[in-house]
C-alpha positions as CSV (number, residue, x, y, z in Angstrom):
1,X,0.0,0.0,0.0
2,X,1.4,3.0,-0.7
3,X,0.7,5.8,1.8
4,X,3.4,9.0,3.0
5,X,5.5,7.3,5.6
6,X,5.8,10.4,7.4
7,X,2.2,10.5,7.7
8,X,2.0,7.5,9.3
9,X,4.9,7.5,11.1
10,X,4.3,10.6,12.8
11,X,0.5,11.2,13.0
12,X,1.0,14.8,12.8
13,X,-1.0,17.0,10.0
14,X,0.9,18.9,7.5
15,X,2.6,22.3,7.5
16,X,0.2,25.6,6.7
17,X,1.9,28.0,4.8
18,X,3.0,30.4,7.2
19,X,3.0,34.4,6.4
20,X,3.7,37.4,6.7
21,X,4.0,38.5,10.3
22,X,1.7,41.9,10.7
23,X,3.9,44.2,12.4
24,X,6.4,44.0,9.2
25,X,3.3,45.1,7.2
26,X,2.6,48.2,9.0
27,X,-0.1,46.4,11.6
28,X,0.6,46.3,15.6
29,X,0.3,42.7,16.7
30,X,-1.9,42.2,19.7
31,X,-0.2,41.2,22.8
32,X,0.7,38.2,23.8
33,X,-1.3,37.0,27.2
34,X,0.5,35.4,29.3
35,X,0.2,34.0,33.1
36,X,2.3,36.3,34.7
37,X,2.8,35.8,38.6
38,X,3.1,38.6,40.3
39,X,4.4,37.0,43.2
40,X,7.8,35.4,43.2
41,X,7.6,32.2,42.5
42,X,7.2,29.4,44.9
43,X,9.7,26.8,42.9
44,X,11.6,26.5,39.5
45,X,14.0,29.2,41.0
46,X,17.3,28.1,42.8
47,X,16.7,25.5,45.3
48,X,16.8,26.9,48.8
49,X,20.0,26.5,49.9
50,X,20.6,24.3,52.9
51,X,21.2,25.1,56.8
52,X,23.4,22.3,56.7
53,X,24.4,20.0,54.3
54,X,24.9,16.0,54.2
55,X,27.4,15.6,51.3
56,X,29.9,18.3,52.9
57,X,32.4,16.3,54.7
58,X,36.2,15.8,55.2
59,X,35.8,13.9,51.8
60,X,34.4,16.2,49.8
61,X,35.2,19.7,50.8
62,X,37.9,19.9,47.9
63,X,34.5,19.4,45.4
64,X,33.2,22.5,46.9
65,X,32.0,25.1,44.3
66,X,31.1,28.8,45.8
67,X,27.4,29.1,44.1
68,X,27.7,33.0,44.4
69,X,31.6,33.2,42.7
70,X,30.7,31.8,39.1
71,X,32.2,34.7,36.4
72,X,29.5,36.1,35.0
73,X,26.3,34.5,36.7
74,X,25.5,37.4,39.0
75,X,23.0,34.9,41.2
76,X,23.8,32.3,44.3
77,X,23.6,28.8,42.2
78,X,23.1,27.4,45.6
79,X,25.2,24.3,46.7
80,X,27.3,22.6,44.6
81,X,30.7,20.5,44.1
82,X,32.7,19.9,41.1
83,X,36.3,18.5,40.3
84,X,38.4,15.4,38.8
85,X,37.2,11.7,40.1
86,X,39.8,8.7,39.2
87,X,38.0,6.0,37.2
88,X,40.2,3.5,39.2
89,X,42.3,3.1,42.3
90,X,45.7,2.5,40.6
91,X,48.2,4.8,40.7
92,X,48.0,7.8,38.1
93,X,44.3,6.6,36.7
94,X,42.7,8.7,34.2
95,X,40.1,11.0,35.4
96,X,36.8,11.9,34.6
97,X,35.6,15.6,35.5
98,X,31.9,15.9,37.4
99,X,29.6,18.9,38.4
100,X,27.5,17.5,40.8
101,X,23.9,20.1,42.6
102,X,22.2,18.2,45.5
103,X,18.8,18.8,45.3
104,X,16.3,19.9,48.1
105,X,13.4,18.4,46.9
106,X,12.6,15.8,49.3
107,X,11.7,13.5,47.1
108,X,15.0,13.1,45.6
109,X,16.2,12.3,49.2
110,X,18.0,8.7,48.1
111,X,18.4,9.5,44.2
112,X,20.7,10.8,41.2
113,X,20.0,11.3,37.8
114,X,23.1,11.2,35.5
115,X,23.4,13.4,32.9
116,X,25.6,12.7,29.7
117,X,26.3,14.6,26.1
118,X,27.3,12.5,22.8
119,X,29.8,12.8,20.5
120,X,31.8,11.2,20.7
121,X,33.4,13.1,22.7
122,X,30.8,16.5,23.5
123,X,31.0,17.7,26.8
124,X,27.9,17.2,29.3
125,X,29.0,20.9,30.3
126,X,27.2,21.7,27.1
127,X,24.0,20.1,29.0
128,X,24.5,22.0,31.7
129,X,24.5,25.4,30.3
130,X,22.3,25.2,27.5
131,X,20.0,22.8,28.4
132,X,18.8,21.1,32.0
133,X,21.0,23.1,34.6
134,X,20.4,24.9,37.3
135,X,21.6,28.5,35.3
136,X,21.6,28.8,31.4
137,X,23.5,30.4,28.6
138,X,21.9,29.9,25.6
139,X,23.2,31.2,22.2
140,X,22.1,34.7,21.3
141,X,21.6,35.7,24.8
142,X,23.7,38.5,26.9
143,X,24.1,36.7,30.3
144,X,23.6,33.5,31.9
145,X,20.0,33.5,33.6
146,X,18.5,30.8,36.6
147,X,16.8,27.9,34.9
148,X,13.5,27.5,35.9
149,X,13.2,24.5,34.3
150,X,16.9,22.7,36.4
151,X,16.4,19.5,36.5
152,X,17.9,19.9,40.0
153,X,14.2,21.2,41.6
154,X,13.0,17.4,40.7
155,X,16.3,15.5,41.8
156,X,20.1,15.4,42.5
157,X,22.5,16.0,39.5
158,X,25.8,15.0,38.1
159,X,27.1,15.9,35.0
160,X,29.7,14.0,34.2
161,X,32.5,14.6,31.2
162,X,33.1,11.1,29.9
163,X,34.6,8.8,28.4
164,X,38.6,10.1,28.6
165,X,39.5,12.6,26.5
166,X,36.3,14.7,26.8
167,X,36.3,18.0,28.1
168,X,38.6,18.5,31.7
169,X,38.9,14.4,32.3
170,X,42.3,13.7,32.2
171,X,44.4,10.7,30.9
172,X,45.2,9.1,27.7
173,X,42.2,7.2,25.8
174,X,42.2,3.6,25.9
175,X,38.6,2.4,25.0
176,X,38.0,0.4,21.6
177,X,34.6,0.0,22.6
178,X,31.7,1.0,24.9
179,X,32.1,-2.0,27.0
180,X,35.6,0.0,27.8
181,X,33.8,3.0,28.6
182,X,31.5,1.7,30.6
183,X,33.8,-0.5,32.7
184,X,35.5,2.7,32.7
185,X,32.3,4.9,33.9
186,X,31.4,2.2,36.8
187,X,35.1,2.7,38.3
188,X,34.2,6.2,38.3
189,X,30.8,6.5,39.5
190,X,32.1,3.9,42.4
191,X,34.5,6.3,43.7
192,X,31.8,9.1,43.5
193,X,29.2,7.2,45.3
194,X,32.3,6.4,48.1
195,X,33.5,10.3,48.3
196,X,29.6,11.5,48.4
197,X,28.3,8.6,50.5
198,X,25.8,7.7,48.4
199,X,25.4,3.8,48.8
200,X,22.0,2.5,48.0
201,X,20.9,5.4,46.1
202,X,18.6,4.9,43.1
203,X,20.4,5.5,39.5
204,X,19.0,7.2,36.6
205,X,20.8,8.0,33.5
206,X,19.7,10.5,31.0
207,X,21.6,11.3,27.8
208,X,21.5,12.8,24.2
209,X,22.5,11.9,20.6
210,X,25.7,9.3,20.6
211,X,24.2,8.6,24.3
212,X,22.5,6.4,22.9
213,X,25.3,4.2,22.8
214,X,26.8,5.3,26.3
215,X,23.3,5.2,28.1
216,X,22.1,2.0,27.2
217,X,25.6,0.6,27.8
218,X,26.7,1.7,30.9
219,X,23.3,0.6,32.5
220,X,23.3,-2.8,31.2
221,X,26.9,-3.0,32.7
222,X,25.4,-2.0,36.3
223,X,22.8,-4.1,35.7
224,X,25.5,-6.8,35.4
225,X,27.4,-5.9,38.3
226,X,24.6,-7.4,40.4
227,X,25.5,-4.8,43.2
228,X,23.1,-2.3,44.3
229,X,25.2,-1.1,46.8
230,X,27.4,1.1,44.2
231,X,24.9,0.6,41.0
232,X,21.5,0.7,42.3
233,X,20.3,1.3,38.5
234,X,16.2,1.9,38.1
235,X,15.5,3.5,34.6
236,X,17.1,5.3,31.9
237,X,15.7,8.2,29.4
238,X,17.8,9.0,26.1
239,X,16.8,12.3,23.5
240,X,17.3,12.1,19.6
241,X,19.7,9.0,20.4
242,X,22.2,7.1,18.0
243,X,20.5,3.9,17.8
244,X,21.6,2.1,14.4
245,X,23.4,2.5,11.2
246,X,24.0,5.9,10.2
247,X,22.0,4.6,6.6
248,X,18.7,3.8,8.9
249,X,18.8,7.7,11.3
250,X,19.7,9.7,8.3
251,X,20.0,8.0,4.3
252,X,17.0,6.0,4.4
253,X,13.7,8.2,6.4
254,X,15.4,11.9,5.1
255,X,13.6,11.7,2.2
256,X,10.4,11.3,3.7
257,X,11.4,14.1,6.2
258,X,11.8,16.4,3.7
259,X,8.2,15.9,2.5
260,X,7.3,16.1,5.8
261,X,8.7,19.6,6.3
262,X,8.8,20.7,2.3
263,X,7.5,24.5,3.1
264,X,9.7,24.4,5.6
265,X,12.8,23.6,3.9
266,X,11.5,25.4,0.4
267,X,13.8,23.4,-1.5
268,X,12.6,23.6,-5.3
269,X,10.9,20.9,-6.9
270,X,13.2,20.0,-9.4
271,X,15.7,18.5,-6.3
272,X,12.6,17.0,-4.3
273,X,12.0,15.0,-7.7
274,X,15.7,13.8,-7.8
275,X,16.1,12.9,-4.7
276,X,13.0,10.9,-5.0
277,X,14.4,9.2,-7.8
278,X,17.5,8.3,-6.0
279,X,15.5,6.8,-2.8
280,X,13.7,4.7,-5.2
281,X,16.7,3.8,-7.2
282,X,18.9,3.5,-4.1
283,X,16.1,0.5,-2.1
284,X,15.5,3.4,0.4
285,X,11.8,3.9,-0.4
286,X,10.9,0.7,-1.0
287,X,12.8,-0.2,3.1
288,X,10.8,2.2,4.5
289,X,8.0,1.0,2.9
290,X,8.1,-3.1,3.5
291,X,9.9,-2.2,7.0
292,X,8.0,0.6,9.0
293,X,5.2,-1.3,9.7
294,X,3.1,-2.1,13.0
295,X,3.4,-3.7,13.8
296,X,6.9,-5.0,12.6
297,X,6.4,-8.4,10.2
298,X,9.9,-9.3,11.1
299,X,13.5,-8.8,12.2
300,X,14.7,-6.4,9.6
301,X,17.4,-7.4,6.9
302,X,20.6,-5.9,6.1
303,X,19.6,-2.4,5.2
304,X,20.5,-1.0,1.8
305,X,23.8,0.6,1.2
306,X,24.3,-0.4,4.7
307,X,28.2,0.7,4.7
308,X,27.6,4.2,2.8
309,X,29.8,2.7,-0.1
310,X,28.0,3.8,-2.8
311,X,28.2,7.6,-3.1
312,X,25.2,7.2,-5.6
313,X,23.0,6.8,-2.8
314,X,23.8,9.7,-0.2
315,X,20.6,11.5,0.1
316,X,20.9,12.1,3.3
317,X,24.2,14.6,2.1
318,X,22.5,15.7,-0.6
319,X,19.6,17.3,1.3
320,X,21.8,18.9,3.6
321,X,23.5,20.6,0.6
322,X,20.8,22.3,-0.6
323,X,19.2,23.4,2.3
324,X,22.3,25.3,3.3
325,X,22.5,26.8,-0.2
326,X,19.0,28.4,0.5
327,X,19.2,29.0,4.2
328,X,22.9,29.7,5.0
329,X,22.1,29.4,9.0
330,X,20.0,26.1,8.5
331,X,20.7,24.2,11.2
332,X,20.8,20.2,10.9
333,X,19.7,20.0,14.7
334,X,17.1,21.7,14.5
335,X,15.3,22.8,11.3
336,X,13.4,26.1,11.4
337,X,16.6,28.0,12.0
338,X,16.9,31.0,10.1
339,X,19.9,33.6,9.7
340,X,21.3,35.3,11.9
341,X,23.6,33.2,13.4
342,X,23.8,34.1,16.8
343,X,26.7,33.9,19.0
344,X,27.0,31.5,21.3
345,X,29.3,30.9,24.2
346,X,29.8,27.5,23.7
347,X,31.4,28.3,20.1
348,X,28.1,26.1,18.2
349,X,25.1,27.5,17.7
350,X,23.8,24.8,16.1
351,X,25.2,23.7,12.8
352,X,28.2,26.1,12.8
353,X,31.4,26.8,14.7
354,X,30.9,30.5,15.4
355,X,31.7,32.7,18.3
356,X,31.7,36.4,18.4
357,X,34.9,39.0,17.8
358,X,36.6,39.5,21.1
359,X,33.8,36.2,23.1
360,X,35.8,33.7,24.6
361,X,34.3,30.1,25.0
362,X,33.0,30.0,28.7
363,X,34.4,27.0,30.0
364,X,37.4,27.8,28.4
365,X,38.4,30.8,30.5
366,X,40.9,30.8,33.4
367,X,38.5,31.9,35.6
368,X,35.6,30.2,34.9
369,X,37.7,26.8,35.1
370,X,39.2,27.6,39.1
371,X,36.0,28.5,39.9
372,X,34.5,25.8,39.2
373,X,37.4,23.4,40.1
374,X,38.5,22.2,36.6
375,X,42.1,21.9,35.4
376,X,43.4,25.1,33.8
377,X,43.7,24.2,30.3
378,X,42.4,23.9,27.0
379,X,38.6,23.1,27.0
380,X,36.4,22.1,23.6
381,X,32.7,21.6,23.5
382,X,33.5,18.2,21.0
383,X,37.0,17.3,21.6
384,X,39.7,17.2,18.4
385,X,41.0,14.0,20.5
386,X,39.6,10.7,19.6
387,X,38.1,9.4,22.4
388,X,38.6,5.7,21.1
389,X,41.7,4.3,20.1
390,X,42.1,4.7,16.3
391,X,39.0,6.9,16.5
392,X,37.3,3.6,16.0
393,X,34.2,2.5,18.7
394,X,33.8,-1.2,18.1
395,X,30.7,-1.8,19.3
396,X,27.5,-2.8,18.2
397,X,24.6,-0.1,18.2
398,X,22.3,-0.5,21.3
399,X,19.2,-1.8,19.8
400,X,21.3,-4.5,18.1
401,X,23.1,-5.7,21.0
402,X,21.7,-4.0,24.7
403,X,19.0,-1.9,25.0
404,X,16.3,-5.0,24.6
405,X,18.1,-6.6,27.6
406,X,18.0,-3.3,29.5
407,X,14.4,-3.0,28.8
408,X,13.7,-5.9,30.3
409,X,15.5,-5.1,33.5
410,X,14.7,-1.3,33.8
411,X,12.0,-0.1,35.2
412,X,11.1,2.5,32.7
413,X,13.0,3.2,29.3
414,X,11.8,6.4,27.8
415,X,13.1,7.3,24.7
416,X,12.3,11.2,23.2
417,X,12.8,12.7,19.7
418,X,11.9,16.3,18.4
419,X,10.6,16.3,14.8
420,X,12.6,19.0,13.5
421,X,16.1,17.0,14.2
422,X,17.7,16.2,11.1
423,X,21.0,15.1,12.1
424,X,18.8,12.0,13.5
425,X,15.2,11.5,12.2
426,X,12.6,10.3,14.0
427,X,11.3,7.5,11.4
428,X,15.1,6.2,11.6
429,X,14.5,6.0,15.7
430,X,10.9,4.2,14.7
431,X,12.8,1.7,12.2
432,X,15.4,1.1,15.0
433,X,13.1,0.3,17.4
434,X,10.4,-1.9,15.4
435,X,13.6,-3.8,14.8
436,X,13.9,-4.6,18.5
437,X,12.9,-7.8,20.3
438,X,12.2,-7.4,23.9
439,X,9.7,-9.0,26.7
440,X,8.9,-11.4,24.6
441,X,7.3,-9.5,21.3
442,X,9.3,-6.9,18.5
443,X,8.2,-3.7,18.3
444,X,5.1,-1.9,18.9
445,X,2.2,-2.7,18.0
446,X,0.0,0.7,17.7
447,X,1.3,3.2,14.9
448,X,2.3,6.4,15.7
449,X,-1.1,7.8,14.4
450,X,-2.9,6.1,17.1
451,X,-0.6,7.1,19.7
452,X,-2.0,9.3,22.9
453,X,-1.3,12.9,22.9
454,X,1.6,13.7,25.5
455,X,0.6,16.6,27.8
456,X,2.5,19.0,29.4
457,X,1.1,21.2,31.6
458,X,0.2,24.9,31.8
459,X,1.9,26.9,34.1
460,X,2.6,29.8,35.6
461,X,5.5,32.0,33.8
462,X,7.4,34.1,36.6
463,X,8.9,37.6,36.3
464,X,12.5,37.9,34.9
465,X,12.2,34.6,33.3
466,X,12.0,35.4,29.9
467,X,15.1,33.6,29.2
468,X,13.5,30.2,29.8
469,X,9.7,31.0,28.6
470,X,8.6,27.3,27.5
471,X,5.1,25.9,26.2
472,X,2.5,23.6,27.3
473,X,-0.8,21.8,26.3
474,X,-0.1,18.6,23.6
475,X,3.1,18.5,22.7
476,X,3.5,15.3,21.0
477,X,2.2,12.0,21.1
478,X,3.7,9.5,23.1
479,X,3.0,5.3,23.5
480,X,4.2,2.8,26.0
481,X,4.4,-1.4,25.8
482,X,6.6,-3.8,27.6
483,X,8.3,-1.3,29.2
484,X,9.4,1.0,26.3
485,X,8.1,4.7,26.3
486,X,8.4,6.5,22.6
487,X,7.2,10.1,22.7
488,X,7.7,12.5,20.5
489,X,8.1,16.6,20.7
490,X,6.4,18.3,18.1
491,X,8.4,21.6,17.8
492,X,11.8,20.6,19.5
493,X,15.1,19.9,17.4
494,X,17.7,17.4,18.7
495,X,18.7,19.0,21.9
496,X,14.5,18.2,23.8
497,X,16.2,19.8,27.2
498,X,17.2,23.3,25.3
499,X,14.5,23.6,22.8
500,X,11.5,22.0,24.9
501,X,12.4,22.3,28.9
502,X,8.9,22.0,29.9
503,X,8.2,18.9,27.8
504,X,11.6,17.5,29.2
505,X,10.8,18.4,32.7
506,X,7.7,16.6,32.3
507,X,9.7,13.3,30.9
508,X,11.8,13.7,33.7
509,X,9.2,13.5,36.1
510,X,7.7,10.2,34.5
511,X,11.1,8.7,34.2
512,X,11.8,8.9,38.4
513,X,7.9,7.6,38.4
514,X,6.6,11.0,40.0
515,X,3.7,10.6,37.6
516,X,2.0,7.7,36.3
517,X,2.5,8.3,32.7
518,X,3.1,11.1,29.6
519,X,-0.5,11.7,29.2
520,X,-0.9,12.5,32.8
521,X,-3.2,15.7,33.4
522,X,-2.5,17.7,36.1
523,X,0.2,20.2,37.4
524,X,4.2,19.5,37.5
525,X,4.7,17.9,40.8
526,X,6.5,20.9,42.1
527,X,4.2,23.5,41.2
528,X,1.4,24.2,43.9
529,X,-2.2,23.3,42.9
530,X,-3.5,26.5,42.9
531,X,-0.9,28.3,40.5
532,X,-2.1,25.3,38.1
């Protein structure tokens, strides 16, 4: 049968033409309304810090970070405690650098959530400022302003830069493969747990993009350890994650994307026709079509073009050409970009490597790093240095090796994608995961179109927090079976945490089982009722 994959896949209604906006056509556009408090607000500011705290001890008292010294935050952060942590005993171990923020919601009395960026070899600083920490600098912006959406209100928080050869950790890299990093993570997070005292606590892990390999890894090797003493592990969430081949994320499902989002990306019709004819020529089309089915009829085979041999059959390049050559600032993470291209402290907004005449990359300033008790060096968002030996990572992808297994041992395993990420596409994270066998069935069996609308609810915005305005209502639709969540977010590129914080602050709360499911109806569980 012959029907738009997209459509089906997604269960989302086509693009209007958008226009003109009025006030650029002489007209005064009517203002916005908006729930304004005018009291200050009772949460999603700083947590209140503590009379006295239980991680400060002999032990950790060279972690400490002073919350009200960061350069150019001009706000307490609150408690906090940062630094290198050995991912061994032995003498002269490598070492991985961690920001970790207690929280002091009470809930999170005997938790953690871990927090880790892709790459290979991004740093989860990048996470932290731009997207779930407890104060953000997001590109384009003049100053760093108090997240309102931290994941630190709901839980404690460690951001960790892994594996070696990311960011401030220290040593030479030595992993061929994620089993190395992992075995290399659980000597690290053993030591933490030691230096923090946090036997018995409950582990979450939380990641983005090649996390996908890390996340699902590094669980199943806790699961493994047996000991939940050190590796208490409950449930993991990953965002836009690398899943597969590189021909089943981006080759095969981009060319359905770009019908998808055709006014979006205004390419002319003459391309859209050839790059048509080179799905179908290429087996891409007809894959999509025999494969992305629920539910699934069958392991899938080999995929076409599986290797990216034949340069015949890059679509996936092809698109990203011409889009550039008609938007110049179109960014691959996240589609509706436009020019300008804004600076950004980090040194990427989005597609590009740009940073402002006379800006200096945050974490890579001398005074940012001692205040935050980093090594005084050279700092990159994405490392130059391979973090595998030979820049090679010989491992499987997690839905062809362990992510099913993990499934079956987690409690929850949420995975998240925003529809207008590129760089991974959604119908490539569908195709991945229909391939998966796991409690006893493949796939789902409900297509996306029948999916249930995830909700995220509306809520009070709080004077001075312009900087982290975020929506509410439906934002996606979301489905769970045998212990997998999907959900998707409607208008959220690849990083769901920067370009969605409400809708990931709502995932959040599901994934540490504060509510009972995505299309749970009622206010975030630390906003009072009656500001609902």
């Amino acid at each position: 049968m012959k029907v738009s994959i997209v459509a089906l896949a997604s269960g989302l209604i086509s693009l209007a033409a958008a226009g003109r906006s009025p006030q650029h056509v002489g007209k005064k556009l009517p203002e916005v309304k908006r729930d304004i408090a005018a009291r200050a607000p009772p949460v999603f500011t700083q947590p209140e810090k503590r009379a006295t705290s239980s991680f400060l001890t002999n032990a950790t008292s060279k972690y400490v970070v002073n919350g009200s010294a960061i350069p150019d935050v001009d706000f307490d952060i609150g408690e906090s405690y940062a630094g290198l942590m050995p991912i061994s005993d032995a003498p002269n171990a490598s070492e991985l650098y961690f920001w970790f923020f207690p929280s002091s919601n009470p809930a999170a009395s005997n938790e953690i959530v871990i927090w880790l960026n892709g790459g290979p070899g991004c740093s989860s600083l990048e996470g932290f400022l731009q997207e779930n920490g407890p104060f953000l600098w997001q590109y384009g912006t003049y100053k760093p302003v108090p997240n309102q959406w931290s994941w630190t209100n709901l839980t404690n928080m460690v951001w960790v830069e892994q594996p070696v050869g990311t960011g401030f950790s220290q040593g030479t890299p030595t992993a061929t493969s994620e089993a190395d990093v992992a075995a290399q993570f659980l000597g690290f997070f053993k030591n933490f747990v030691d230096t923090f005292a946090m036997q018995g606590y409950t582990v979450y892990i939380a990641g983005e993009s090649y996390a996908g390999y890390y996340v699902p890894y590094i669980a199943d090797a806790m699961f493994n350890a047996n000991d939940t003493e050190y590796y208490n592990i409950s449930s993991i969430l990953i965002y836009d994650p690398s899943l597969s081949y590189d021909v089943v994320q981006e080759y095969i499902p981009v060319t359905a994307f770009v019908d998808f989002w055709g006014p979006l990306l205004d390419l002319n019709a003459s391309f859209v026709e050839s790059l048509h004819n080179m799905s179908d020529a290429c087996g891409y089309t007809a894959f999509m079509d025999e494969y992305l089915t629920f539910p699934p009829k069958g392991p899938l085979p080999t995929p076409p073009n599986v290797d990216l041999n034949d340069s015949t059959c890059l679509t996936f390049d092809a698109v990203a050409d011409a889009a550039a050559l008609i938007n110049p600032c179109w960014d691959i993470y996240q589609v509706a970009t436009t020019c300008p291209l804004l600076n950004d402290v980090l040194g990427f907004p989005g597609s590009f490597e740009y940073i402002a005449e006379g800006e200096k990359i945050y974490f890579n300033r001398s005074d940012v790093q001692r205040a935050i008790n980093a090594p005084v060096q050279e700092w990159e968002e994405c490392t130059s240095t391979d973090v595998f030996v030979n820049g090679t990572d010989n491992s499987l992808p997690s839905t062809l090796s362990v992510l099913p297994g993990v499934i079956e041992r987690a409690d929850r395993v949420i995975i998240g994608h925003g529809l207008l990420d590129m760089i991974l596409i959604w119908n490539g994270t569908l195709l991945a995961t229909q391939n998966m066998t796991f409690n006893g069935a493949q796939g789902f069996s409900v297509p996306p179109s029948e999916w249930d609308d995830f909700y995220v609810p509306y809520h009070t915005e709080y004077p001075n927090q312009y900087g982290t305005l975020a929506g509410a209502g439906v934002m996606g639709q979301y489905h769970t079976e045998r212990g997998l969540t999907l959900v998707t977010v409607d208008l959220s590129g690849h990083m769901i945490p920067q370009y969605a914080p409400s809708a990931s602050y709502r995932q959040l709360e599901f994934l540490l089982g504060r509510i009972p499911s995505l299309g749970t109806v009622g206010p975030f569980t630390t906003m009072p009722y009656d500001s609902y």
